[in-house]
C-alpha positions in Angstrom: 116.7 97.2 146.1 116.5 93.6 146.1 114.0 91.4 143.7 111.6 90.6 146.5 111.0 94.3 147.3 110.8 95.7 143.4 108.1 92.6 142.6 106.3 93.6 145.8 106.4 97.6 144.7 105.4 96.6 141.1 102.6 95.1 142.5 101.9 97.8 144.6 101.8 100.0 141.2 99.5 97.8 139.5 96.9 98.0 142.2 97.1 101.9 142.3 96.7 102.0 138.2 93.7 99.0 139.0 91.5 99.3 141.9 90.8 103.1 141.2 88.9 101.6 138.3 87.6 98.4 139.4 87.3 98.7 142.7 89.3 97.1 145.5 88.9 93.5 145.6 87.8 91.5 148.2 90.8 90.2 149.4 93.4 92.8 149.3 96.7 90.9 150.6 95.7 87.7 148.5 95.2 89.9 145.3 98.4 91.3 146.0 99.8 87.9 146.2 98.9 86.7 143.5 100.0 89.3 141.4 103.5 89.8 143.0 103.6 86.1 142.2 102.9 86.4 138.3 105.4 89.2 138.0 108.3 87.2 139.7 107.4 84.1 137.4 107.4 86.4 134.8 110.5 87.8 135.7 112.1 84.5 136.1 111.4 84.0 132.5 112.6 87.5 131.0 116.0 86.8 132.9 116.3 83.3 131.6 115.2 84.4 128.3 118.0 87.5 128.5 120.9 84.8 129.7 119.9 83.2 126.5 120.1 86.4 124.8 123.2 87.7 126.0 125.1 84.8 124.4 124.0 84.6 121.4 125.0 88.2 121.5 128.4 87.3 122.8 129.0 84.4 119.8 129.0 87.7 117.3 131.2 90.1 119.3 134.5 89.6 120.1 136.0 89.3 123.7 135.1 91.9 126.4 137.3 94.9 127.4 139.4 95.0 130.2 137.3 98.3 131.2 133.9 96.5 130.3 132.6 96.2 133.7 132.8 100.2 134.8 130.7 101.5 131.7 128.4 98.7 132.3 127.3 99.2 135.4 126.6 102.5 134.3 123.2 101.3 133.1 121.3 99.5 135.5 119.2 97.0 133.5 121.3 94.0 131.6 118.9 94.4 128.2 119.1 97.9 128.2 122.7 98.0 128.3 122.7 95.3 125.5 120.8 97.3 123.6 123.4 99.6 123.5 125.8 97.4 122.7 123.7 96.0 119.3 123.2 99.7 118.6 126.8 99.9 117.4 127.5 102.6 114.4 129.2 100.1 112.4 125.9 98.4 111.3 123.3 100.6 109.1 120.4 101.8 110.8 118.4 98.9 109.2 120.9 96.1 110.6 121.0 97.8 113.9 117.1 97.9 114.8 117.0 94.3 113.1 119.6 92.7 115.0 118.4 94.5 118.5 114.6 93.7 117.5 115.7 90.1 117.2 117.8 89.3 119.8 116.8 91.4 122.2 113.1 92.7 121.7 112.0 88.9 121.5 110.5 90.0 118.0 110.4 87.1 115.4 111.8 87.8 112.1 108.3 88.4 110.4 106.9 90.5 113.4 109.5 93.1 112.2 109.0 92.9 109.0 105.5 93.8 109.3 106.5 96.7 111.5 108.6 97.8 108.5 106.5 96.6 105.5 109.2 95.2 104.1 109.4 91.3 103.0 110.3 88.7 106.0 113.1 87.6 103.5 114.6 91.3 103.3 114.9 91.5 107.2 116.3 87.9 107.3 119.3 89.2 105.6 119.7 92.9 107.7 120.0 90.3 110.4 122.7 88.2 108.8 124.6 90.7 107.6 124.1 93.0 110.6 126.3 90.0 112.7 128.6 89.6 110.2 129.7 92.9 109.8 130.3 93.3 114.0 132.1 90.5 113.5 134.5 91.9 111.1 135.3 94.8 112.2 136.2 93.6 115.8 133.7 95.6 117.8 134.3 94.9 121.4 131.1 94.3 123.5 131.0 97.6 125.8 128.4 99.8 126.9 129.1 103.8 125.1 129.9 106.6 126.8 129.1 110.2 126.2 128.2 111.8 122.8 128.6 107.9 121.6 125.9 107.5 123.9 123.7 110.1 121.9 124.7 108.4 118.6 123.1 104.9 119.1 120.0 106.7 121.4 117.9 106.9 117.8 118.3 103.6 117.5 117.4 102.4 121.0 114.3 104.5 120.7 113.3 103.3 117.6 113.6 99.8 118.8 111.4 100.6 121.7 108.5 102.1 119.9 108.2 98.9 117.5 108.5 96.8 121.1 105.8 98.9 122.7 104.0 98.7 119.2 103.9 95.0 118.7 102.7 94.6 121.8 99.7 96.9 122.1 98.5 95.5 118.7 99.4 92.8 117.9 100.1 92.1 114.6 99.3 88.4 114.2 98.4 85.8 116.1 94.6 85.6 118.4 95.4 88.0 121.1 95.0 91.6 120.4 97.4 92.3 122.9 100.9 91.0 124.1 101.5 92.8 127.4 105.0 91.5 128.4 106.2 93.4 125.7 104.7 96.9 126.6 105.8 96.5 130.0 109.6 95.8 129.2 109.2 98.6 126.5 107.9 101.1 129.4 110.4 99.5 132.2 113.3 100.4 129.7 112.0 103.5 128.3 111.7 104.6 132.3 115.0 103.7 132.9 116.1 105.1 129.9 114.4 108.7 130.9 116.6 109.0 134.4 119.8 107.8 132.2 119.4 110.5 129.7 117.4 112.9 131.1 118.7 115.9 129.0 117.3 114.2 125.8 113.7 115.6 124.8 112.5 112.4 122.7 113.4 109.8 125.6 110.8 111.9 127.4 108.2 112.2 124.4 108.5 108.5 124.2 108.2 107.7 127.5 105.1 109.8 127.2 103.8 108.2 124.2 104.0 104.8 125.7 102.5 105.8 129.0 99.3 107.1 127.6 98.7 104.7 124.8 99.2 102.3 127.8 96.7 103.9 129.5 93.6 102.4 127.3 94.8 99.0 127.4 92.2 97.9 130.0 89.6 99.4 127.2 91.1 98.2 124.3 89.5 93.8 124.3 86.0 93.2 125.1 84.5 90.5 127.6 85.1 87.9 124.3 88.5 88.8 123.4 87.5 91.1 120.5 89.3 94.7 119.9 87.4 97.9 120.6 88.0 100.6 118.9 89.1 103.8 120.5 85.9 106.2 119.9 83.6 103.0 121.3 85.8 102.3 124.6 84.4 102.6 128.0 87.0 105.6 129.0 86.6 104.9 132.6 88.5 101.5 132.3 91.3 103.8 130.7 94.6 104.1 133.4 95.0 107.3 135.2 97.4 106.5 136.8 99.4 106.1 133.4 97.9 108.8 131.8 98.9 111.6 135.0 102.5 110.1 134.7 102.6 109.8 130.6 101.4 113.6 130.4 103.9 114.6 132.9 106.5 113.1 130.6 105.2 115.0 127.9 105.7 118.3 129.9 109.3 117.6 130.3 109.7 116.7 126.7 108.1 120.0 125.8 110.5 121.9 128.4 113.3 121.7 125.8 111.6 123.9 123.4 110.0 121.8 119.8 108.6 118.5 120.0 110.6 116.0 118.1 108.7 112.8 116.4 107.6 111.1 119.5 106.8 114.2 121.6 104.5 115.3 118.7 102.9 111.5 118.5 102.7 111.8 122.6 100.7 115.5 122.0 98.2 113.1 120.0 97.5 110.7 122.4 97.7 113.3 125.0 94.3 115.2 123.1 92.8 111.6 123.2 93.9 111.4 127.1 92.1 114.9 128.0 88.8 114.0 126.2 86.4 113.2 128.9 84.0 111.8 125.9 85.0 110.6 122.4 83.2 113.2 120.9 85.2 116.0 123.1 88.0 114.9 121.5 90.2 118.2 119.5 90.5 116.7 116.3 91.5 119.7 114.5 94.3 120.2 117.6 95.3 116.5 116.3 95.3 117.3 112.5 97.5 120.0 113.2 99.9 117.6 114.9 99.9 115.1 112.3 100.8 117.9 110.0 103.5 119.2 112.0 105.0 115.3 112.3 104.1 114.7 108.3 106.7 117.8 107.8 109.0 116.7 110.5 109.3 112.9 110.1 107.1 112.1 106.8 105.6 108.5 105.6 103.0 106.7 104.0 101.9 105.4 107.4 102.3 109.1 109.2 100.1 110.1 106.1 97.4 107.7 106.1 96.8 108.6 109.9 96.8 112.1 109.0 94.0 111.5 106.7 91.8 109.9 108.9 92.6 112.9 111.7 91.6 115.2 108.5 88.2 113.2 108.2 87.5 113.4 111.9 87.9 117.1 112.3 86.7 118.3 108.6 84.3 115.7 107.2 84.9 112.0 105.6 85.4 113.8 102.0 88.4 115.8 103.1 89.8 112.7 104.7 89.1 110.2 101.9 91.1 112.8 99.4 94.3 112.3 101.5 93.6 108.4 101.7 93.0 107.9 97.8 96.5 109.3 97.6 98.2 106.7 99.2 96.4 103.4 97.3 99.2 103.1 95.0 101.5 103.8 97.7 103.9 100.2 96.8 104.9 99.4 100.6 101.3 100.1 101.9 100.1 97.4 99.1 99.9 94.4 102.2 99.1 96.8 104.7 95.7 96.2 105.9 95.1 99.6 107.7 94.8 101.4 104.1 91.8 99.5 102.9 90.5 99.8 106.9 90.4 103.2 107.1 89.5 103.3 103.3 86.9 101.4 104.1 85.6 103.5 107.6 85.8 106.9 105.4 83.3 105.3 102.3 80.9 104.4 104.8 80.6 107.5 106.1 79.7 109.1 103.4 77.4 106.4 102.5 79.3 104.6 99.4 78.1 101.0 101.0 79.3 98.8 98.0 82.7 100.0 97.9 82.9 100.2 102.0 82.3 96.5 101.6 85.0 95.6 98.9 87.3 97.6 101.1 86.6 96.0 104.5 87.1 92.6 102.7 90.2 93.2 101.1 91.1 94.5 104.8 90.0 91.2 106.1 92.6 89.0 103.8 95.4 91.3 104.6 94.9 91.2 108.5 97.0 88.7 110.2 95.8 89.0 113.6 92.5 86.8 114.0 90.4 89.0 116.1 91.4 92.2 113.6 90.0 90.2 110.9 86.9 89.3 112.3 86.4 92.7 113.3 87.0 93.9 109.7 84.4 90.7 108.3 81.6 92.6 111.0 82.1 95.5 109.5 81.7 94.3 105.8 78.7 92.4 106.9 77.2 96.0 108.1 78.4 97.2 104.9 75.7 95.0 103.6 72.8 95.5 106.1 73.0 99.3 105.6 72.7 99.1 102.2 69.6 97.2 101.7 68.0 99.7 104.3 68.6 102.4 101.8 
């Protein structure tokens, strides 16, 4: 298929995941237009940004393979096959997602250490060492094949998820959202899902991605401002994204157990069925954050859990799991732990503490719309209380 013709079926995709929702403009054909147009500019850009990528890549490996160009063509997408080829075993699991985060997910070097609450410093030096350490040990730049294919697929995924992630929310900046990156997270993950179909978590992540997708029409207000999920107009959500992201999930639970992603997919997947927040299965979700607390446990994994707990068993029951985590030491910068804090003491009506919580949530947020979101709520902190 040549470029014209996948720009013009992209654009045909966006106005089936659209119009259903918004109505159909107008102008069809010039809306069409004008969107086929954005997407070849922006692909113009990713492929100029990947030629750039690609060899800087190339300065840290060492000369291609005579047999390079049969196991490259294997994969049919040039940053998902160099994905592969950063996801070498040689580097720890650490260096790997750094490196491939870096390079290749566009990602600067404090956007992934936020995603890993670890110091910018810390991830500086997974980077350097993670080139160094190709270097020496002479890994030739191919694509793997077979079970060395499996080996590095944790990896890709992983990489992924914090891509998808990133962009859905982002975690600095004035935009809450940064949708270049959650398409070429999907496009890959896609790609990735007919390249390995046999793997369950490609599928659960591929699931995951498409119905967190799915609310991104919801998810800013007319000013710019986030909205959180239980206040978002559902019929702005993506059906289109949802049908195809809970397919995905059906074919990840084919193989029997969900794995990490699969279960974080069945999550989104209760908040996807809910006609009406307040339809919403939270004790079906608690049950699935417990299940991924056993399978894939962390602070982060727990401090969702709680606030599952508080939505489907009361604020009290929630708050105990929260409390837990304050001294948590990489949660300590993490500005979703006094948030949720926060949201669970003003439920139960502890205004004054809400407030100091809220604020401390405020200083910690480094995306400008989260943190005047947080401010609001500190400032109704403060209104309900003198109504008391």
């Amino acid at each position: 298929m040549g470029s014209a013709e996948e720009i013009a079926q992209d654009a045909f995709v966006a106005a089936l995941g659209q119009w259903p929702n918004e109505g159909v403009p107008r102008n069809p054909g010039a809306w069409l237009m004008t969107t086929a147009k954005r997407r070849a500019i922006d692909r113009m850009r990713r492929d100029q940004s990947l030629a750039t990528k690609t060899q800087a890549l190339e300065r840290d490996l060492p000369a291609v393979e005579a047999d390079f160009a049969a196991s490259y063509e294997d994969i049919d997408d040039d940053l998902l096959r160099l994905m592969f080829v950063a996801c070498h075993p040689v580097l720890s699991r650490e260096g790997r997602l750094a490196l491939t985060l870096k390079l290749l997910g566009g990602l600067t070097t404090a956007e992934i250490a936020r995603a890993y609450l670890v110091a910018e410093s810390t991830i500086a030096q997974r980077i350097v060492r993670a080139k160094r350490a190709l270097s020496e040990a002479n890994v030739p730049f191919e694509v793997p094949q077979g079970s060395e294919r499996r080996r590095r697929l944790a990896s890709i995924l992983e990489a992924l998820y914090l891509i998808f992630n990133e962009g859905y929310s982002a975690t600095a900046g004035d935009d809450v959202l940064r949708p270049e990156l959650v398409e070429d997270a999907m496009r890959l993950g896609r790609m990735l899902s007919h390249l390995m179909p046999d793997e369950s978590e490609v599928h659960g992540l591929v699931a995951l991605m498409e119905l967190q997708a799915s609310r991104m029409p919801a998810r800013v207000g007319p000013d710019g401002a986030p909205v959180l999920l239980l206040d978002q107009d559902r019929n702005k959500w993506n059906y289109l994204f949802i049908r195809r992201g809970l397919e995905a999930l059906e074919k990840a639970e084919s193989f029997g157990a969900l794995g990490p992603y699969g279960l974080q997919a069945g999550i989104a997947a209760c908040h996807a069925r809910a006609s009406t927040a307040d339809r919403t299965d939270w004790p079906r979700i608690a049950a699935l954050y417990d299940a991924l607390a056993e399978l894939a446990p962390s602070p982060v994994v727990e401090l969702n859990r709680g606030v599952a707990v508080a939505m489907a068993y009361g604020p009290a029951a929630g708050l105990e799991i929260v409390d837990a985590l304050v001294s948590e030491p990489s949660l300590q910068s993490y500005h979703l732990l006094p948030g949720a804090r926060g949201d669970l003491l003003f439920k139960l009506g502890r205004f004054g503490e809400a407030r100091a919580e809220f604020e401390r949530a405020a200083d910690l947020a480094r995306n400008s719309r989260e943190k005047t979101l947080l401010l609001e709520r500190a400032a109704a902190c403060v209104a309900s209380r003198n109504r008391q």
